[in-house]
C-alpha positions in Angstrom: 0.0 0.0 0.0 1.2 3.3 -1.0 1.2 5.9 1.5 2.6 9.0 -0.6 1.9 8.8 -4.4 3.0 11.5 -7.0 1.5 11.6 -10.5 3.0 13.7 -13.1 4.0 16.5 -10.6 5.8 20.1 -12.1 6.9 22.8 -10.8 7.6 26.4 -13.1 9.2 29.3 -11.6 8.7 31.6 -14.3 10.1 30.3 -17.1 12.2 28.1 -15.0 11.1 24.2 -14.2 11.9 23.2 -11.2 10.5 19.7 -11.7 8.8 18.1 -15.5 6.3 14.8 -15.0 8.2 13.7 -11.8 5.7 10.4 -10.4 6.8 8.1 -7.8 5.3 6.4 -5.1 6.4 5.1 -1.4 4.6 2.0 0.6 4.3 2.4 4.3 6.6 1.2 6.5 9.7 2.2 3.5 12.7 4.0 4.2 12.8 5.9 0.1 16.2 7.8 -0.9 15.5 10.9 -3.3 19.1 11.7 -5.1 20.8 13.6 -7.8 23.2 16.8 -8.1 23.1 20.0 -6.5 19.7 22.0 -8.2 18.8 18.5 -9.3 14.8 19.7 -7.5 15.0 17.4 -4.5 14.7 20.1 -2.1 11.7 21.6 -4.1 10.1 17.8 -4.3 10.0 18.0 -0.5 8.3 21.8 -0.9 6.0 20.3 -3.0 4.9 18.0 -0.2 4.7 19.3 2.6 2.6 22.6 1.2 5.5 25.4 1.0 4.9 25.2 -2.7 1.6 24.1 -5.0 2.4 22.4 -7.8 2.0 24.2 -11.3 0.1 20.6 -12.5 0.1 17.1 -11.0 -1.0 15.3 -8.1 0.6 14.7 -4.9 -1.5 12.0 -2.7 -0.9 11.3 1.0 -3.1 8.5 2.4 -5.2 8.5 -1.1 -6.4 12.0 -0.5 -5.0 15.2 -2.1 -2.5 17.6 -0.6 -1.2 19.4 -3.9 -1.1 23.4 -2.5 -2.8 22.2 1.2 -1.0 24.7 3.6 2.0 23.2 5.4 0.6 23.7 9.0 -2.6 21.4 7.5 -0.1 19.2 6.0 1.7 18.7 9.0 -1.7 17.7 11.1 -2.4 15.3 8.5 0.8 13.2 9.3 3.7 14.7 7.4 6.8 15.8 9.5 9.9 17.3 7.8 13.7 18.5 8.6 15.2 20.8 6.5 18.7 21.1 4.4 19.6 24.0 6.4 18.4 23.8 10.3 15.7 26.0 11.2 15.8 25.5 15.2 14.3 28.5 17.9 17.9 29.1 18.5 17.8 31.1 21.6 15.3 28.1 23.9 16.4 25.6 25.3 16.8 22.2 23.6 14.0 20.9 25.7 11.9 23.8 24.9 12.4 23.6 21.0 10.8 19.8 21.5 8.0 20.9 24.2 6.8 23.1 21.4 6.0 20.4 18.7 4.6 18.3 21.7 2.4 21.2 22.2 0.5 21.1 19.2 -1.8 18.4 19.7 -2.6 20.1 22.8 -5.5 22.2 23.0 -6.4 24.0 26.2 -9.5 26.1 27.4 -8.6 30.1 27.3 -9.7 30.5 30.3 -7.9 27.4 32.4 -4.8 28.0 30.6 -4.9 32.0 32.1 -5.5 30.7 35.2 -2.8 28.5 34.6 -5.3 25.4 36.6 -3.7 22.3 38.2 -4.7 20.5 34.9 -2.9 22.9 32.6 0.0 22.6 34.9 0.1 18.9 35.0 -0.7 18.5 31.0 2.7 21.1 30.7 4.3 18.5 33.0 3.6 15.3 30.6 4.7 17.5 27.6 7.7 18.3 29.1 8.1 14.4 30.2 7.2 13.4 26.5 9.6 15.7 25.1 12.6 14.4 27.1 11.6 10.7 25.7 12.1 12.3 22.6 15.4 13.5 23.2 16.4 10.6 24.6 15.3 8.6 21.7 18.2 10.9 19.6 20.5 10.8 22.6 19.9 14.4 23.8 18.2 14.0 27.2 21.4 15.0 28.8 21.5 18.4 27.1 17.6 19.3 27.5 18.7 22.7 29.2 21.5 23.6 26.8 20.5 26.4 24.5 19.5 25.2 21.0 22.4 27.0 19.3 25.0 26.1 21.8 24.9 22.3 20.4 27.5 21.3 17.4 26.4 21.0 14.4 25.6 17.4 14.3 23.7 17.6 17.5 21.7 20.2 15.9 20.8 17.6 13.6 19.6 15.2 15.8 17.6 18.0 17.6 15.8 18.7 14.4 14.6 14.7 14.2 13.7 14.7 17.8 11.4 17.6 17.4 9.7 16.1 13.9 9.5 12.9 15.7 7.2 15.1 18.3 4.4 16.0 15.7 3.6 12.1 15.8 4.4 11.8 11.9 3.7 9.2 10.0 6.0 10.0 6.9 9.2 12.0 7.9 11.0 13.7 4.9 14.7 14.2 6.0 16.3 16.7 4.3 20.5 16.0 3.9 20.8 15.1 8.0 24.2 14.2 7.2 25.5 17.3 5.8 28.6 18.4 7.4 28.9 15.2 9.1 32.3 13.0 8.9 32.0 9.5 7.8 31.5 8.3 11.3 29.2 10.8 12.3 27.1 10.2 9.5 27.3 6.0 9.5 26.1 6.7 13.5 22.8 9.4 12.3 22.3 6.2 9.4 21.8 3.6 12.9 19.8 6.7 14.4 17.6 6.7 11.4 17.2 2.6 11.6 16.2 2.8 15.2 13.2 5.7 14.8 12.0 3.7 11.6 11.4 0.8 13.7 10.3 2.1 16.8 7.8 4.3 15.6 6.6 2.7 12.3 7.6 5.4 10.3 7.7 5.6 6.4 11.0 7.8 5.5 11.5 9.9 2.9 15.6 11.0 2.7 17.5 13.7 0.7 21.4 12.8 1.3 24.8 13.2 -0.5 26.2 10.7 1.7 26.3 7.6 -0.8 26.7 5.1 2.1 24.1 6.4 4.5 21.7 6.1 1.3 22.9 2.5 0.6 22.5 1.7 3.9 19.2 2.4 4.4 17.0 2.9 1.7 15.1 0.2 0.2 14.5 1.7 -3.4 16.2 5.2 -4.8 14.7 7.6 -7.2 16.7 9.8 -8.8 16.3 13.1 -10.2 18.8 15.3 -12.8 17.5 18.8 -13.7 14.3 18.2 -12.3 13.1 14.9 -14.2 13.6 11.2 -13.0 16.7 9.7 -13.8 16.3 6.6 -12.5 14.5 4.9 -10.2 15.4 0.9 -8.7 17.5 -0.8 -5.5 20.9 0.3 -4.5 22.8 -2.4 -6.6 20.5 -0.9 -9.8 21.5 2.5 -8.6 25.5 2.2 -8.0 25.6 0.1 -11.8 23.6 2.7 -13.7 25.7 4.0 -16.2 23.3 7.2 -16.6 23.5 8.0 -12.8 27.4 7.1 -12.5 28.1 9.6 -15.2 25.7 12.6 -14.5 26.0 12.0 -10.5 27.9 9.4 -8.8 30.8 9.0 -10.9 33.0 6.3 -12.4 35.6 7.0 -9.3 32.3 5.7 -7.0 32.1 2.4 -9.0 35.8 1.7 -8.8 35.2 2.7 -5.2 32.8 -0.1 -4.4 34.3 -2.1 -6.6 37.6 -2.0 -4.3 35.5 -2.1 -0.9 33.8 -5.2 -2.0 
């Protein structure tokens, strides 16, 4: 069963095409890799889904029903979570707080008991704050809940973004390059991160990376896009021997690569 479909999706700019006729579809419970060069349209694919952009024609179907130009706060209520190429934290809260804040939206209190600030309001803040520090400790961040957001390296950053997309109870996360700026071991550890949350929380994952063996690690199938239009689309063993993606993306150096790995 597919839980995200897209049929014949484009995307103009003017006079510039983002994306021509790009379908694809993911089953639930898959961990999908969408690659291709720099300006290639991934990160507009994931715009596309999750409501920052409409589509200029095409269909984009989550759970069978329509979301092609749904707003992204809609989008997001429906069961779509995202993290983005370059991190968009509330720099100046707290770790904690930056997690508390996604928790908080499926929370809805009276006006009136949350002015008065009633012993329910202040035990529901309690549990968010509880369920929050699960989260964290599901990326390994529990320990730095009261560190300021920006005060975290880079790669912790990272893993502060998925903790806080894992709070909005999605049921399709789009990860957006997680392993940018990572070194090889960094990035092999966020790929065991990534394994662990699929599992745990029956997510279907949608991941933008440049990392090659984060990609091959986990995705099951790989679309590709080059200047907007699919590529190619199969396993990683069809992906690393296609001679169209080795020459307009991966490279002949990444076969002979493999080749001596293997």
């Amino acid at each position: 069963m597919s839980i995200l479909e897209l049929r014949a999706v484009t995307k103009a700019f003017g006079g510039i095409m983002a994306c021509r006729d790009v379908s694809f579809s993911i089953r639930q419970g898959q961990i999908m890799g969408l690659i291709g060069p720099n300006g290639a349209g991934k990160t507009t694919m994931f715009n596309l889904i999750t409501g920052v952009y409409a589509p200029t024609s095409g269909s984009i179907l989550f759970k069978d029903r329509e979301i092609a130009g749904v707003r992204p706060d809609k989008v997001a209520t429906r069961g779509i979570a995202r993290t983005f190429q370059n991190i968009r934290l509330f720099r100046n809260l707290s770790v904690l707080d930056n997690v508390c804040i996604a928790v908080d939206k499926h929370v809805h209190y009276p006006f009136v008991a949350a002015l008065l600030r009633t012993a329910g309001v202040l035990k529901r803040e309690q549990e968010i704050r509880e369920q929050a520090l699960a989260y964290l400790g599901e990326v390994g961040l529990a320990d730095k809940a009261n560190f300021r957001a920006d005060s975290l390296p880079y790669g912790l950053q990272r893993k502060l973004e998925i903790a806080r997309a894992l709070a909005l109870q999605p049921s399709l996360l789009l990860l957006d390059e997680p392993a940018a700026g990572m070194s090889p071991e960094e990035s092999l550890d966020l790929a065991k991160l990534v394994r662990r949350i699929h599992q745990r929380y029956d997510l279907t994952i949608l991941l933008i990376e440049h990392h090659m063996d984060v990609v091959m690690e986990l995705c099951e199938n790989i679309f590709v896009l080059n200047f907007g239009v699919k590529l190619a689309e199969g396993d990683a063993a069809d992906i690393q021997n296609n001679p169209d993606v080795l020459k307009a993306y991966l490279g002949e150096g990444y076969k002979r690569v493999r080749s001596q790995q293997s």
